[in-house]
C-alpha positions in Angstrom: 17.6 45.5 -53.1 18.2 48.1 -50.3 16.2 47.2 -46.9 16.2 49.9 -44.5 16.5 48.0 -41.0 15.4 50.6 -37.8 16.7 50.9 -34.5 14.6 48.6 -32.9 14.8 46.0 -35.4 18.5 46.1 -34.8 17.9 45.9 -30.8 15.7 42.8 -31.5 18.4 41.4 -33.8 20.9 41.9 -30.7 19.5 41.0 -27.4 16.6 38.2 -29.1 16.7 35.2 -26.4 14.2 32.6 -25.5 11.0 33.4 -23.4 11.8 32.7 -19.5 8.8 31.0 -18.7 9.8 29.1 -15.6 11.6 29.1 -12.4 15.4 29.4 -13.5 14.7 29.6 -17.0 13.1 27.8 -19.9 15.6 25.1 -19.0 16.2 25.3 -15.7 19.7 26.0 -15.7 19.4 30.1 -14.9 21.1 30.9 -17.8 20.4 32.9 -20.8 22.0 33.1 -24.3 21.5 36.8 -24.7 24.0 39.0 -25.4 24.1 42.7 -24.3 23.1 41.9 -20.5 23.6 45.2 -18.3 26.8 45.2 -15.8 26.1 48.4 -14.1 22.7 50.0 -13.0 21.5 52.3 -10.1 18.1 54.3 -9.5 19.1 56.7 -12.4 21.1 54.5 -15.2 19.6 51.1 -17.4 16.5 51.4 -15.2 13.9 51.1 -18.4 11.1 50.9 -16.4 9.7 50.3 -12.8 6.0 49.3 -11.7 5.2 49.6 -8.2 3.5 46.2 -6.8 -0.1 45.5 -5.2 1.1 43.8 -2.9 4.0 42.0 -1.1 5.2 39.3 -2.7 9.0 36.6 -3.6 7.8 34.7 -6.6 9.9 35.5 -9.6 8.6 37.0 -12.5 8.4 34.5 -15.8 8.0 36.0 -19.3 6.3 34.9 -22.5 6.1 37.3 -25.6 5.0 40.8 -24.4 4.1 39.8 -21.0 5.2 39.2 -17.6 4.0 36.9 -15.0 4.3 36.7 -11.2 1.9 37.1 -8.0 1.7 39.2 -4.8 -0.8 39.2 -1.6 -2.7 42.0 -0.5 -4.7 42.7 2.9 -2.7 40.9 5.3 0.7 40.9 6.5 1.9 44.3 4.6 3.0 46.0 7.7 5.2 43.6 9.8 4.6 46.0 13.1 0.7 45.4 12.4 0.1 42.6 10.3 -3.8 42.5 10.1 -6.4 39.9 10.0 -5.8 37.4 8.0 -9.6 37.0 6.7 -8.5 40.1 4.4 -5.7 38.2 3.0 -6.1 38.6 -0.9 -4.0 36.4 -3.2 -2.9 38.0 -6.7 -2.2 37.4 -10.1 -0.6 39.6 -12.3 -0.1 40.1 -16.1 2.6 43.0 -17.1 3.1 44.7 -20.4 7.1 43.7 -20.8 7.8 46.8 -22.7 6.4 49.6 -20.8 5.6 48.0 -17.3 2.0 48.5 -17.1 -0.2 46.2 -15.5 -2.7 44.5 -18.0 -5.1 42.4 -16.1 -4.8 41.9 -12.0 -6.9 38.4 -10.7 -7.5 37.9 -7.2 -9.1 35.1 -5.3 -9.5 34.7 -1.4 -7.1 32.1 0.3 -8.1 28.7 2.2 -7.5 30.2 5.8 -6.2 29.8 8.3 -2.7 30.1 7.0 0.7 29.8 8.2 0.2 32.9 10.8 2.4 35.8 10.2 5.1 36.7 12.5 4.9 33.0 14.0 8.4 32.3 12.4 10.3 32.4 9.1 7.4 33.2 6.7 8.2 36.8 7.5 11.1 36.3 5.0 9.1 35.7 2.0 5.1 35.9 3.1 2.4 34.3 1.3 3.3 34.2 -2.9 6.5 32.8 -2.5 5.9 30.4 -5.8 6.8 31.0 -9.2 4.1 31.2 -12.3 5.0 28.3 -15.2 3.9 28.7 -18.5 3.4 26.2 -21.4 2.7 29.5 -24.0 -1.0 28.8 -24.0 -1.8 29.1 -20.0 0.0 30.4 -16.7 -0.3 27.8 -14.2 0.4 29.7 -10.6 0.7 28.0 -7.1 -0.7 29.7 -3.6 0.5 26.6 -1.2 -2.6 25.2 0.8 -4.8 27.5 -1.3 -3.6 25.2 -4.2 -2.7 25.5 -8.0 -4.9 28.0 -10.2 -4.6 28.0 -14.1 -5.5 31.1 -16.4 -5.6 31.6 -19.4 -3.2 34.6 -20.9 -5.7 37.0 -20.5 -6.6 36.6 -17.3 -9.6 33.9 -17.2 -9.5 31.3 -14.4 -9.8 28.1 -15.9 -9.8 25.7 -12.8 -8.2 25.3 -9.4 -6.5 22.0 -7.5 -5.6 21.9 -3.7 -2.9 20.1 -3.2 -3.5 19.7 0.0 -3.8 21.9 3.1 -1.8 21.5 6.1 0.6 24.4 5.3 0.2 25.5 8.8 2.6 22.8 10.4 5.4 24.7 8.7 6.8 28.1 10.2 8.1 28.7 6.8 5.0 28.3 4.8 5.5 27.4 1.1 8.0 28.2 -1.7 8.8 25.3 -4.2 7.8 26.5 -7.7 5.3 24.8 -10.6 7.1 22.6 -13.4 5.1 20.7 -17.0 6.1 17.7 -17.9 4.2 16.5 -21.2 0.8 16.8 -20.1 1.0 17.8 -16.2 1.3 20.0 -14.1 3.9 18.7 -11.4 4.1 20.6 -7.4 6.2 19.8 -4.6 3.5 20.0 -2.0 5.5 18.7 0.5 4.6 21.8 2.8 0.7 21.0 2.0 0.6 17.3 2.4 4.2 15.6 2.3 3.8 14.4 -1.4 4.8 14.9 -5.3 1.4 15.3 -7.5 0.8 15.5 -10.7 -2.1 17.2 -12.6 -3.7 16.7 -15.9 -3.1 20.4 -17.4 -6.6 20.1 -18.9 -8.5 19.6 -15.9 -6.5 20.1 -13.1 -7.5 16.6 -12.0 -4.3 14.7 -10.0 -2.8 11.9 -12.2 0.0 10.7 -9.6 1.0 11.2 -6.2 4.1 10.3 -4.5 4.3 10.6 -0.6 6.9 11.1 2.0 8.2 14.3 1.0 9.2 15.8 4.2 10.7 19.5 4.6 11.6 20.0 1.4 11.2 23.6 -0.8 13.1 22.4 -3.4 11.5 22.8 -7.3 12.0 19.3 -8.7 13.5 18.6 -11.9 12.9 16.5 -15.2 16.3 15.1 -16.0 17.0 12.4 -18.9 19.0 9.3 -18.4 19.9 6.9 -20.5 16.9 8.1 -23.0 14.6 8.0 -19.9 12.8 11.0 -18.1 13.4 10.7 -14.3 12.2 13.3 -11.8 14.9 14.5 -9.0 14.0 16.1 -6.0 15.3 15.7 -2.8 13.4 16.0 0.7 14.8 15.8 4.6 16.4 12.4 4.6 16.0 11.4 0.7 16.8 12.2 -3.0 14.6 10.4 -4.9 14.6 9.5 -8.8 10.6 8.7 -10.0 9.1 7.9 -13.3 7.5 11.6 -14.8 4.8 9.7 -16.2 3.4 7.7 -13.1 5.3 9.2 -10.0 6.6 5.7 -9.2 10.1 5.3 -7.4 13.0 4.6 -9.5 16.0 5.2 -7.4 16.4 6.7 -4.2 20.1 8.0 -1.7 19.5 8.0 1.8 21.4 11.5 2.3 22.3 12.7 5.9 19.0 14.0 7.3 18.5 18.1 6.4 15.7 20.0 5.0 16.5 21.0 1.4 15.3 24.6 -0.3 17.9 24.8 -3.2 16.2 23.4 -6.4 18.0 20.7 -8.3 21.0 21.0 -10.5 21.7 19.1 -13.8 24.1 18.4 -16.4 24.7 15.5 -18.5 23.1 13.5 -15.9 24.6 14.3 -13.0 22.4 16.4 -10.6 23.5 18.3 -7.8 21.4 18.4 -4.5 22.5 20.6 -1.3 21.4 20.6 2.0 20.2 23.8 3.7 21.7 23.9 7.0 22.1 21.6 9.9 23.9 18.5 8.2 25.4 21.6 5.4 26.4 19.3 2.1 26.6 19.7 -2.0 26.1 16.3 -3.4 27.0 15.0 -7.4 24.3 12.0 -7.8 24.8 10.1 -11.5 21.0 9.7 -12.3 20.1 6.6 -14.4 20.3 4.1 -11.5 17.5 1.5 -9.9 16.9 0.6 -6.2 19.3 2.2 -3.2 22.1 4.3 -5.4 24.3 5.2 -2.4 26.9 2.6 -3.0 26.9 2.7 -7.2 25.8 6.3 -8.3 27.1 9.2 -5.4 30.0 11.0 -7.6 31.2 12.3 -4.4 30.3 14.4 -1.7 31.0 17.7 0.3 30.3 18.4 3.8 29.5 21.7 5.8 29.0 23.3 2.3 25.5 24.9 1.9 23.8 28.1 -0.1 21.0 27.4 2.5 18.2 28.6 0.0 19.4 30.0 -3.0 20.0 27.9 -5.9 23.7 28.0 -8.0 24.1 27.4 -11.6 26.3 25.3 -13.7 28.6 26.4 -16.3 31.6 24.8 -18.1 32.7 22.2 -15.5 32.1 24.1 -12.3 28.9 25.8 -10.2 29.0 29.1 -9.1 27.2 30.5 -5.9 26.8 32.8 -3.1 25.8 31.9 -0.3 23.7 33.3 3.0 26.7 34.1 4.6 27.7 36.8 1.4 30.6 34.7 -0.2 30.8 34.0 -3.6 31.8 30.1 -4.0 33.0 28.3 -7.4 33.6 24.6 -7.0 34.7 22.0 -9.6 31.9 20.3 -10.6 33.9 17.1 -11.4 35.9 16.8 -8.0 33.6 18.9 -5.5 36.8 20.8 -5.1 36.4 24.4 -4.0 38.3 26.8 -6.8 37.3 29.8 -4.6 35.7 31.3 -1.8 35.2 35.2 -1.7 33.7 37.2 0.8 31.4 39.8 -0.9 30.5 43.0 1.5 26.6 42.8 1.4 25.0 44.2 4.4 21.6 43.2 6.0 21.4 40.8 9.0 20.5 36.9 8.6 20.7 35.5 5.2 22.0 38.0 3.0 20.8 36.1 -0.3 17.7 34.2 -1.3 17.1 34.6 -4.6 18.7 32.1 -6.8 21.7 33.7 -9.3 21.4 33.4 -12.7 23.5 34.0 -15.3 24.5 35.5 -18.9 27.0 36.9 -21.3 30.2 36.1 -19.4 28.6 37.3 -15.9 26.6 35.7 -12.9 24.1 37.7 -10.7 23.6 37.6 -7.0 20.3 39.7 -5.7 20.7 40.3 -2.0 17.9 40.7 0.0 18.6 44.3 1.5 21.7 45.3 -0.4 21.5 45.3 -4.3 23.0 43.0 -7.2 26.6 41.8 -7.1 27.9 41.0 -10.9 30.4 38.7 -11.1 32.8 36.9 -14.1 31.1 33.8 -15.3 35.0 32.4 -14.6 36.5 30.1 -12.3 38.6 33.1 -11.5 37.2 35.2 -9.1 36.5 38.7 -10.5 33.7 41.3 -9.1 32.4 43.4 -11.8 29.7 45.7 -9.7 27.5 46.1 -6.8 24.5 47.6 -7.8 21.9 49.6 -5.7 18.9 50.7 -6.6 18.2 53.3 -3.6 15.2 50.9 -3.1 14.6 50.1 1.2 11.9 47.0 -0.4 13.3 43.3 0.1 14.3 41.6 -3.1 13.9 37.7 -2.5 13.0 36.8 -6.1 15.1 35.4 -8.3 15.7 37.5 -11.5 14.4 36.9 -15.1 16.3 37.5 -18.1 15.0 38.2 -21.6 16.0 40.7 -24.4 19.2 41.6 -23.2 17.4 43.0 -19.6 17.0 41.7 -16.6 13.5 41.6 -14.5 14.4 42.1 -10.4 11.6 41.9 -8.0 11.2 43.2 -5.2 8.3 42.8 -2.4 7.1 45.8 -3.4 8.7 46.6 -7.1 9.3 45.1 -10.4 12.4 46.5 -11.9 13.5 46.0 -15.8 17.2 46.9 -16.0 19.2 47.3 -19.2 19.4 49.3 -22.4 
């Protein structure tokens, strides 16, 4: 029997790929299996659609089915020269049609004030929904720092709200580690708030664990499984710890040379990879799977004055490929922690060039400047530059991009972009 298949079944057929419903991707690795993905783009070519923002905002958008998640602030802080009062700081939610870029539902709620003051140091970088949404396909769970964790519904209906604590204002930098699930919970790196892991029931929002002395870290923890058992990485000033998903008790811990830490952490096969941001600069290989103080039995090796400073890289076939604030593009072995290249990229703007993580798909990996459009590279431990991309766009594009269908989602603080066929 003859089937007639149409055009759009065919594009559905092509590009199909999982739902990106988390920081980094389903998995966490910031990869995606679709095929098709967009190498060149400007204001006029592979732009499908572009919806202009409520309000400022870095948290990446997330996708499930037909929609798109992320948040944004309004009221306060949207003209750096004048920032406002911050009693007329409004936090935001937002739900967008995937196919057409309309806004379907928009839910606001007043903060818990006062917050990290604007202009007071580096939360002028990113602002006040810095967070990424995390959905288990039945709810979107989204995080506001010291004005806590909020769960809706997927259309729109606030189902309850946790603080996680509220001291955000001790930090210049505010907050910026994103929401993960594990099995029943809801798990935030509140170290900003209150210095601690927690866990929530998903249910009820009510906290099931905590875990304290989490101290200057922004990284988004990770579930990682060793030798058939869960353990939760994430790695603060002057520890990486290893804890039990299910309890938050310690498991294993590496005293690392003392550093705040806002890359999120790498896995693969149980090794994870944890980098300091800045003043003691260092990638780390850590075999997971150990008990007690690791640092003798279970550090792979190490590598000094090397640092991404904030965004995250991603693995692929035996190696990790970056770029960094400074606008090189970096592939190291993943084995040896030897560097297989270091390129300098021309991206302009002043301070760090790059925050948003780079992700990756069909043979390339993509690296969203803040202030000067998308560098493509080969997903190859041979150093090839494929495009720079601009969009004409004068916004600041912190967010780390989403990739589903064969397209690619780019925020900026005061756009959402899709990009592809």
């Amino acid at each position: 029997m003859y089937h007639r298949v149409t055009a759009a079944a065919l594009l559905v057929a092509l590009f199909a790929g999982a739902d990106w419903t988390r920081f980094r991707g389903s998995d966490a690795t910031g990869i995606s299996s679709d095929k098709g993905l967009p190498t060149t783009w400007s204001a006029t070519e592979n732009v499908v659609w572009k919806t202009a923002m409520p309000g400022f905002g870095s948290s990446s958008p997330i996708t499930l089915g037909d929609k798109i998640f992320l948040t944004c602030y309004t009221g306060y802080a949207q003209n750096p020269e004048q920032p406002g009062e911050q009693k007329k700081l409004v936090l935001h939610t937002l739900c967008v049609d995937r196919s057409t870029g309309k806004i379907l539902w928009n839910k606001t709620r007043e903060p818990e004030l006062p917050e990290t003051e604007y202009g007071a140091g580096r939360i002028v970088l990113h602002g006040y929904a810095s967070a990424t949404p995390v959905t288990d396909g039945k709810a979107v769970y989204v995080f506001f720092g010291k004005s806590g964790v909020v769960k809706y519904d997927l259309d729109g209906k606030e189902l309850w709200s946790a603080s996680v604590g509220t001291a955000t204002e001790r930090h210049r930098w505010g907050s910026g580690a994103s929401l993960i699930l594990y099995k029943d919970f809801v798990v935030v790196n509140a170290s900003a708030e209150s210095q601690s892991i927690r866990a929530l029931n998903k249910a009820d929002g009510k906290q099931v664990w905590q875990f304290d002395g989490i101290a200057d870290s922004w990284c988004t923890p990770l579930v990682v499984s060793a030798a058939g058992k869960d353990e939760l990485v994430v790695a603060e000033r002057t520890h990486v710890y290893g804890l039990d998903p299910s309890n938050g008790k310690k498991l294993w811990f590496y005293a690392k040379p003392s550093d705040y830490v806002c890359p999120s952490t790498i896995a693969h096969k149980g090794i994870v990879y944890i980098i300091n941001s800045r003043f003691q600069a260092m990638l780390m290989a850590i075999q997971t799977g150990g008990r007690g103080d690791i640092g003798e039995s279970h550090v792979k090796w190490t590598k000094e004055r090397w640092t991404t400073r904030v965004s995250t890289p991603v693995y692929h076939e035996g190696h990790l490929y970056a770029i960094d604030q400074t606008g090189y593009a970096r592939c190291v072995n993943a084995e040896t922690g030897e560097e297989v290249y270091r390129e300098k990229l021309e991206i302009g703007g002043s301070g760090d060039k790059i925050y948003a993580s780079v992700v990756a798909g069909d043979g390339k990996f993509y690296g969203v400047s803040r202030l000067d459009g998308t560098v493509v590279l080969a997903l190859s431990p041979i150093f090839k530059k494929l495009a720079h991309n601009r969009l004409g766009d004068e916004s600041t594009f912190n967010a780390t991009p989403a990739i589903v269908d064969g397209q690619l989602l780019l925020r900026s603080d005061k756009f959402l972009y899709c990009i592809g066929k």
